[in-house]
N, C-alpha and C positions, 0 to 999 in steps of 0.2 A: 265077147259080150259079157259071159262070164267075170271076166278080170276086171273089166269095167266096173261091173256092179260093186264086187268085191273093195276095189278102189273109191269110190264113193261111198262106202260104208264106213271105211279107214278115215275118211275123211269128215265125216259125221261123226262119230266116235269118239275122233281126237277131239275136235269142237265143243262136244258137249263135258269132256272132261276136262276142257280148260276152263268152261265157262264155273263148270260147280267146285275146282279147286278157287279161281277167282273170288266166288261170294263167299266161301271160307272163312274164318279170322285164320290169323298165324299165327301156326304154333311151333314150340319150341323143339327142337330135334331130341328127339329118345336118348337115352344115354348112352355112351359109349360112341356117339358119334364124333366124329371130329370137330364142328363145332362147338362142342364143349369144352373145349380151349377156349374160347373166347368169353371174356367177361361178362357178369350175370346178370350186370342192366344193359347188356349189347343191343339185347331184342326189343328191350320197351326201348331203347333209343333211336333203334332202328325203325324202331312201328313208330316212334313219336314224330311231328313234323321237328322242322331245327327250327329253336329259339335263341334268342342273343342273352350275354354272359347277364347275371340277374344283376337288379338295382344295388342290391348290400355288397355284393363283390367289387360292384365300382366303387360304391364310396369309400368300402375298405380300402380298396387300391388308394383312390385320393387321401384317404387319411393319412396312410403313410410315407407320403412323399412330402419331404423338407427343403426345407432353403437355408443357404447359408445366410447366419447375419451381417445386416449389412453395418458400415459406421456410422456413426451419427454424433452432432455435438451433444453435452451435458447440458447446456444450460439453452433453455427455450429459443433465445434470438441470435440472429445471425449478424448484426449489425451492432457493435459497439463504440463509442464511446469515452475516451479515457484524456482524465486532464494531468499534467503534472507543474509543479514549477520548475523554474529556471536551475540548471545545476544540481537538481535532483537525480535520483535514481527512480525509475518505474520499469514496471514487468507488467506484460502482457501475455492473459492467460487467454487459453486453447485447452480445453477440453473434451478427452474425443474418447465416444463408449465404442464397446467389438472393435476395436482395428482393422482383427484379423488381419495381420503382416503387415496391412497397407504403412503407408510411410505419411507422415506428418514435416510439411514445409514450411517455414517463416519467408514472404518475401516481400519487398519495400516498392510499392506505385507510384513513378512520377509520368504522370499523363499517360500515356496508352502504353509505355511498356515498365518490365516489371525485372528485379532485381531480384537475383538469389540468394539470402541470408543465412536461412539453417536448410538442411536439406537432414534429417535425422538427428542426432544426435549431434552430430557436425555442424560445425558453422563457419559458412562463407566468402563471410563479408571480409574484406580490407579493415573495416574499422573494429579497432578492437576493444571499445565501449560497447560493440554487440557478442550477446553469446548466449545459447542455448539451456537452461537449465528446465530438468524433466522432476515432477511429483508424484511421484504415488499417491494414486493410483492409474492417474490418467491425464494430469498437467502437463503440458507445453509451453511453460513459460519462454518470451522470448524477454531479455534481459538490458536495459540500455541503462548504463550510466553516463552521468553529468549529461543530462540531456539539454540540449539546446534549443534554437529555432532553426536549425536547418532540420531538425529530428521531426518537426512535427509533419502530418500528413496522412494519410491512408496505410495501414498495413494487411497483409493478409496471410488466413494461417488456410492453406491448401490440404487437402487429406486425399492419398493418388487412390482412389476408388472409383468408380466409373458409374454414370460419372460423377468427377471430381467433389469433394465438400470444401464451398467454403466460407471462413468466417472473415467479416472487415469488420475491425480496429482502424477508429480514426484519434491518431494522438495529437492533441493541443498543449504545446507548449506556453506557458502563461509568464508573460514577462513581467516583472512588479514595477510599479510605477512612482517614484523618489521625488516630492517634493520636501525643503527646507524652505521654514516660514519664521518669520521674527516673532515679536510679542506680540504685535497688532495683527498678526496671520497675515502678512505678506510675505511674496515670495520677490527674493532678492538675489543678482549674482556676486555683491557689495552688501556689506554692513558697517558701518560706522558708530563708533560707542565712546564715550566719553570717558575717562580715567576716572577710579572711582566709581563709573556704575557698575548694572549687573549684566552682564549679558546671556540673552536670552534667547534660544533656538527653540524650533519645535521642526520635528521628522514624522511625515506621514510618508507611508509606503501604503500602497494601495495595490490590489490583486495579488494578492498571494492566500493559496488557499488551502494552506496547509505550511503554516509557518514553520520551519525546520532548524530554525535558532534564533537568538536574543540581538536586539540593537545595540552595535558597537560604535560610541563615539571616538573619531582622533581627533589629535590637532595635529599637522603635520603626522608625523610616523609615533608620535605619541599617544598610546590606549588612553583614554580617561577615565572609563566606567569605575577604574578601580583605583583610580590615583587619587593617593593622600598624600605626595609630595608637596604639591599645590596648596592644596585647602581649598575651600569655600565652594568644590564643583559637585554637582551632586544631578544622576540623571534617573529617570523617572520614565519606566516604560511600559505599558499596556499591551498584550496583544488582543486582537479584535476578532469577531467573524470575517474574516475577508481581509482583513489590514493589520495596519499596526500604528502604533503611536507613541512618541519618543522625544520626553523633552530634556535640553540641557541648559542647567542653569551656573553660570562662575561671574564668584560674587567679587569687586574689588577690581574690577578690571584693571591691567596697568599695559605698557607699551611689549611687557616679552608675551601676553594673549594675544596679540596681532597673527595673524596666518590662517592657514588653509582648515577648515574643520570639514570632516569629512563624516556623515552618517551612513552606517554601513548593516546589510541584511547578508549575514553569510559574506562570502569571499568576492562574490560578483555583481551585488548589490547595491548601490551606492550614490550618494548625490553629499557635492560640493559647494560653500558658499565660503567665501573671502572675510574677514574680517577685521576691521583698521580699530583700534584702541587710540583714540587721539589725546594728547596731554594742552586742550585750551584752545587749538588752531582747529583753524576750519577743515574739512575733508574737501580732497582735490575736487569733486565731482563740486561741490557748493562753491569754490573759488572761481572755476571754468564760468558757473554758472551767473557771478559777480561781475567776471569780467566778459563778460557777453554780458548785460545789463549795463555797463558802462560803455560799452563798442555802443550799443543803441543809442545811448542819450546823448552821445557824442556823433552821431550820426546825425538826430533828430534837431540837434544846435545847428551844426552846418547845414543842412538842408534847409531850413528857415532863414538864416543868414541869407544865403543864395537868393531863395525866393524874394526875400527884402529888396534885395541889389538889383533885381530884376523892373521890380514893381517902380523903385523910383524913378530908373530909366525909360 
C-alpha cells in the first residue's frame, strides 16, 4: 500500500514537471556545454518554424543564369530577291551574326529536293562558275559567274543551328531582248537599198538592267564602230533606263556593203538582218512578187476564155 502510494506520487511529480518545463520558453544551454559547438543562430532556427529560400535569393539566382547566343541574320528579311543580266557575274550575300561554330551552307532548289553547293568554306558543286567567297566580318557570299538561264531559280543559305536558319534568294536571270529596225522603224529579216543611198539601221535592245558595255556594230567579221577604212559610217548610241539604243548610219552605199550586220550587246547579245545594196535591178523578193502578179493575170485570161467557150455552147 505503502509503495503504491509512493508510485503515484512519482507519477504526479513527473507530470507536473513536464507540464511547467513545457510552458517554459527555451533557453539556451550554459556554457561549457556541448552544444555550444553548434552554431549561434542554431536556436532561433531551431525555435523558428521553416520558411522557403527568400524572394531576392531567387532572383539573384535568376539573374545569374545566361544563355548562349544564338545566330541570326544581319539584315531584317528572310526572303530576297536578286536580278542579274545575261553573262554577268552576281553574288549572293548571307549574313550571319554569333555563329558560334555553327556552319554556314549555300544550297540550289529544284522542286522538292535540294543540292549541295558550299558546305563552309568548301564548295561542292561540279560547276565551277560557283564558289564560295567569305567578308569580314560576317559575309557568305556565294559567287556565280557568266550566269545564265539555267542559273536562275531559288537558292538557300542554311545556318546548322537548331533549329536550322534560313535565308532564300531567288535569282532572275534577265535576258535582253534584240530588235533591228530600218529608217521607218520596221523590223526586217531583208533589207534592200539602192547604190548610192544611205543605209540606215536602228538597234534597240530592251531589258537590260544594268548595261555592262557599249553597242558593237559588224558587218560580217568586220568592227565598224571604229572603222575609217570605209568612210561615210558613223554610229550613234544611247544608253537608257532599262534599254539601249543604237543607230548606224553608211553613206554611199555600193555592192561590197551587201552582207550580214550584226548588232551586238557584249559577247552573247545579238540580233542579225541581211542586207542587199542593189546597182538599178529589182530585189529578188519584188521580182517573185512580179511574177506572181503575171501567173494571176494569166490565169484570170484563161479562165474567162474558158467561161466564153462554155457560154456559146
Amino acid at each position: 500500500m505503502e509503495s503504491k502510494v509512493i508510485w503515484i506520487i512519482a507519477i504526479f511529480y513527473t507530470t507536473l514537471q513536464h507540464i511547467v518545463s513545457s510552458s517554459s520558453p527555451l533557453k539556451r544551454p550554459r556554457a561549457g556545454d556541448p552544444f555550444d559547438t553548434f552554431p549561434k543562430n542554431f536556436w532561433q532556427e531551431f525555435s523558428s518554424p521553416f520558411t522557403d529560400t527568400p524572394e531576392d535569393e531567387e532572383s539573384e539566382i535568376t539573374e545569374t543564369t545566361t544563355h548562349e547566343p544564338f545566330p541570326f541574320f544581319a539584315d531584317p528579311y528572310t526572303t530576297v530577291n536578286v536580278s542579274t543580266q545575261l553573262s554577268s557575274n552576281v553574288q549572293l550575300h548571307c549574313r550571319v551574326n554569333d555563329l558560334q561554330g555553327k556552319t554556314v551552307s549555300w544550297m540550289r532548289r529544284k522542286g522538292d529536293e535540294l543540292a549541295l553547293i558550299t558546305f563552309g568554306l568548301h564548295t561542292y558543286s561540279g560547276d565551277a562558275r560557283y564558289s564560295l567567297e567569305f567578308e569580314e566580318p560576317n559575309d557568305w557570299k556565294l559567287s556565280i559567274q557568266y550566269a545564265n538561264e539555267h542559273d536562275e531559280g531559288p537558292y538557300e543559305c542554311q545556318v546548322s543551328s537548331h533549329p536550322p536558319l534560313v535565308l532564300l534568294v531567288y535569282l532572275t536571270v534577265i535576258v535582253p531582248h534584240v530588235e533591228i529596225l530600218d529608217e521607218r522603224d520596221s523590223t526586217t529579216p531583208e533589207k534592200y537599198y539602192k547604190a548610192g543611198s544611205t543605209i540606215e539601221l536602228k538597234c534597240v535592245i530592251s531589258k537590260i538592267p544594268q548595261p555592262s558595255s557599249y553597242i558593237t556594230w559588224r558587218h560580217g567579221k568586220r568592227m565598224l564602230n571604229y572603222d575609217t577604212s570605209r568612210g561615210g559610217i558613223s554610229v550613234k548610241t544611247d544608253m537608257l533606263p532599262g534599254r539601249a539604243l543604237s543607230r548606224l548610219y553608211i553613206a554611199n552605199a555600193n555592192r561590197q556593203d551587201t552582207g550580214n550586220y550584226t548588232c551586238m550587246l557584249g559577247s552573247d547579245i545579238s540580233g542579225t538582218v541581211i542586207v542587199h545594196v542593189l546597182n538599178g535591178e529589182e530585189p529578188a523578193a519584188m521580182q517573185h512578187a512580179s511574177g506572181a502578179k503575171v501567173c494571176s493575170s494569166i490565169s484570170i485570161i484563161v479562165a474567162t476564155m474558158l467561161t466564153s467557150k462554155i457560154c456559146l455552147r
